[in-house]
C-alpha positions as CSV (number, residue, x, y, z in Angstrom):
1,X,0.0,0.0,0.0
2,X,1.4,3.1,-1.0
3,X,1.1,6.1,1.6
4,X,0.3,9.5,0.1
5,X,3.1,12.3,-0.2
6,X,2.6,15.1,2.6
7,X,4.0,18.3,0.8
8,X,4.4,21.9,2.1
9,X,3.4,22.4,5.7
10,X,2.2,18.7,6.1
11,X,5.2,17.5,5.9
12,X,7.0,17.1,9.6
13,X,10.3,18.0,7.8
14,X,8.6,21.6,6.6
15,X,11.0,24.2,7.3
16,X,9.6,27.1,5.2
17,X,10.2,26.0,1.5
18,X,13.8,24.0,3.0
19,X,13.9,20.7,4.3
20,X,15.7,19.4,7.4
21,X,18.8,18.5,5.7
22,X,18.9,20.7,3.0
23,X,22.4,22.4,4.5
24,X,24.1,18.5,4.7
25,X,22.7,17.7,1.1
26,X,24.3,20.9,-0.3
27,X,27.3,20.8,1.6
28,X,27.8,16.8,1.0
29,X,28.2,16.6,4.7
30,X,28.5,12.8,5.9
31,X,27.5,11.3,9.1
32,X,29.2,12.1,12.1
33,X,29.9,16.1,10.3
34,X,28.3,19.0,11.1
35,X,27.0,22.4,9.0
36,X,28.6,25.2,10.6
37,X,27.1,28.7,9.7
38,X,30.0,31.2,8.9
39,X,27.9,34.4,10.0
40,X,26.0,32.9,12.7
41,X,22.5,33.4,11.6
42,X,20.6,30.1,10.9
43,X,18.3,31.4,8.5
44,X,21.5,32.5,5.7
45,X,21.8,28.9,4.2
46,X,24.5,30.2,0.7
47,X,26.9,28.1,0.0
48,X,29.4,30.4,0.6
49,X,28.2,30.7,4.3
50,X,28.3,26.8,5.3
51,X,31.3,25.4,6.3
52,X,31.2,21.5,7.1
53,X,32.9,21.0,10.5
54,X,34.7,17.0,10.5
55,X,35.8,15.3,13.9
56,X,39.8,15.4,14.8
57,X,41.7,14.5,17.3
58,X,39.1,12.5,19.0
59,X,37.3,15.1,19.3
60,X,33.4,15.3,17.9
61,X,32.1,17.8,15.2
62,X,30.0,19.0,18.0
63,X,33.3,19.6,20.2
64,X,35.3,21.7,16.7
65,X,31.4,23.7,17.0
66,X,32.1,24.5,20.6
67,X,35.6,25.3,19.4
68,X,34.7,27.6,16.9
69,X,32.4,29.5,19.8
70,X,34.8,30.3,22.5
71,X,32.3,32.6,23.8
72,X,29.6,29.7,24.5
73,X,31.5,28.3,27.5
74,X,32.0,31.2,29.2
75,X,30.5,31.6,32.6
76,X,28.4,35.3,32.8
C-alpha cells in the first residue's frame, strides 16, 4: 500500500520552503559532520556561508562547533 506524499506544511520535515537536511545535502556533509554557519545566523543557508565541520583528534564535530564559539563556554 502506497502512503500519500505530505507536501508543504504537512510535511513534519517543513522548514519554510527548506527541508531538514537541506544544509548536509548541499554541503555533501556525511555522518558524524556538522554544518557550521559562517555568520552565525541560521536562516542564511548560501553556500558560501556553510562550512562542514569533520571530527579530529578524538574530538566530535560538536566539540570543533564549541571550538569555533569560545564565547559559548563562558561563565556570565
Amino acid at each position: 500500500m502506497k502512503t500519500k506524499q505530505r507536501l508543504g506544511k504537512e510535511n513534519g520535515r517543513w522548514k519554510g520552503g527548506k527541508s531538514s537536511d537541506y544544509r548536509r545535502r548541499i554541503t555533501s556533509a556525511k555522518s558524524g559532520e556538522l554544518v557550521h554557519h559562517k555568520n552565525k545566523n541560521k536562516n542564511d543557508n548560501k553556500k558560501s556561508n556553510l562550512k562542514v565541520l569533520k571530527p579530529k583528534n578524538g574530538i566530535t564535530a560538536i566539540g570543533v562547533h564549541n571550538q569555533e564559539h569560545p564565547e559559548k563556554g563562558k561563565k556570565r
